[in-house]
N, C-alpha and C positions, 0 to 999 in steps of 0.2 A: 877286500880292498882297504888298502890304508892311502891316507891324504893327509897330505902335511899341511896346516893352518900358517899362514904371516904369523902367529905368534910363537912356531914351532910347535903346538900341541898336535897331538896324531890325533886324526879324525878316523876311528875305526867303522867298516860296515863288513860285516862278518857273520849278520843275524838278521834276522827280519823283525818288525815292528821297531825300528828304531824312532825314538821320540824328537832328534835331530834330526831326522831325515824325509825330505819329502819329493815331489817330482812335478816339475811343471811340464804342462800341455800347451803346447803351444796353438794357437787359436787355430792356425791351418789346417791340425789335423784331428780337430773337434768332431766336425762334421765328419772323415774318413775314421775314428775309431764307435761313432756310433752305427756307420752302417754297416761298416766291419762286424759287429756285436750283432746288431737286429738279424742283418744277414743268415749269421753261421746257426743263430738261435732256428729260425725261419726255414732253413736249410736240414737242419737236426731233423726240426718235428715231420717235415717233406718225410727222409727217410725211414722216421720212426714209424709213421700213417703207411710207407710201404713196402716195410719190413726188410731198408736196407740201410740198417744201422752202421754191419761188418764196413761195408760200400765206403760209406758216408766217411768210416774212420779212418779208412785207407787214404779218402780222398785227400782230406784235410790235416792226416800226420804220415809221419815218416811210419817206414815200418820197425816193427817192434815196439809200437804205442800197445799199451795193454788194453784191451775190449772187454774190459769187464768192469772196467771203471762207472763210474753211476755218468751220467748225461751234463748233472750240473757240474761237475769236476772236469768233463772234457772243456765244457762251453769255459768253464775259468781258466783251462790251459791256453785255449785261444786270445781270450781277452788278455790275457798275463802278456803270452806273448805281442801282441800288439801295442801294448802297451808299455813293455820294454822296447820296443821298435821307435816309437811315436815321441816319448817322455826325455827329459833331462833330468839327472840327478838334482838336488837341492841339498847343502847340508848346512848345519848352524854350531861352529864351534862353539864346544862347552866351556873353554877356559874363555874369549875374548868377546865371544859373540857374532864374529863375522861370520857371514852365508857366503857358502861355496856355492858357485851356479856354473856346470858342467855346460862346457862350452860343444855345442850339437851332441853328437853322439860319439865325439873325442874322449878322450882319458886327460881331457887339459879342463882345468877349472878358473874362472875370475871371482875375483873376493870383492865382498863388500862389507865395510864396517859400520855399524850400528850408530846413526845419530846420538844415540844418548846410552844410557847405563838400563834406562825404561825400555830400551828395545829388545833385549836381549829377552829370549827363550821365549820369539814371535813364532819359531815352526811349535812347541810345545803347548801353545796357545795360555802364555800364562806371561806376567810381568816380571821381576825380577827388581 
């Protein structure tokens, strides 16, 4: 994805771990991505205790999810995905400093400009 910044600088996300980039939770669905999580964990070990893993992964993915994957890797495709479901993007242009905040779960964004020069590179947790 590219995003265009108010100051025209291209916001690229094209890669993971970006050090502009972050994702808010919105309080609502705190509480629904932890029991989402506890759940599917709690659910695993069910089927793991009786020997219906295959079961378990049919249940919870589409078919053609690979069954050979390790346990912790399935449980972070769930949480990922829920957590792409749940989150809004956040991003912090590196030329001006404004944060993009991804309006729900739209492709529209609202900007916000940095009180001072001291705010800028607040998602990278450093001052500037």
């Amino acid at each position: 994805m590219k995003l265009r910044c108010k100051c025209d600088h291209i916001i690229v996300d094209q890669t993971d771990n970006l050090e502009n980039k972050g994702y808010i939770l919105p309080d609502t669905y705190v509480e629904d991505v932890s029991v989402t999580l506890t759940d599917n964990i709690d659910s695993l070990i069910e089927a793991l205790k009786s020997d219906k893993r295959l079961s378990w992964i049919k249940n919870k993915f589409q078919n053609g999810y690979p069954t050979t994957l390790k346990d912790s890797s399935m449980i972070h495709d769930l949480v990922s995905n829920k957590i792409v479901e749940t989150t809004q993007d956040i991003f912090e242009c590196e030329n001006c400093g404004r944060i993009a905040i991804q309006v729900g779960q739209t492709n529209q964004f609202k900007y916000f400009f940095p009180d001072s020069e001291e705010t800028k590179g607040i998602l990278k947790g450093k001052k500037k």
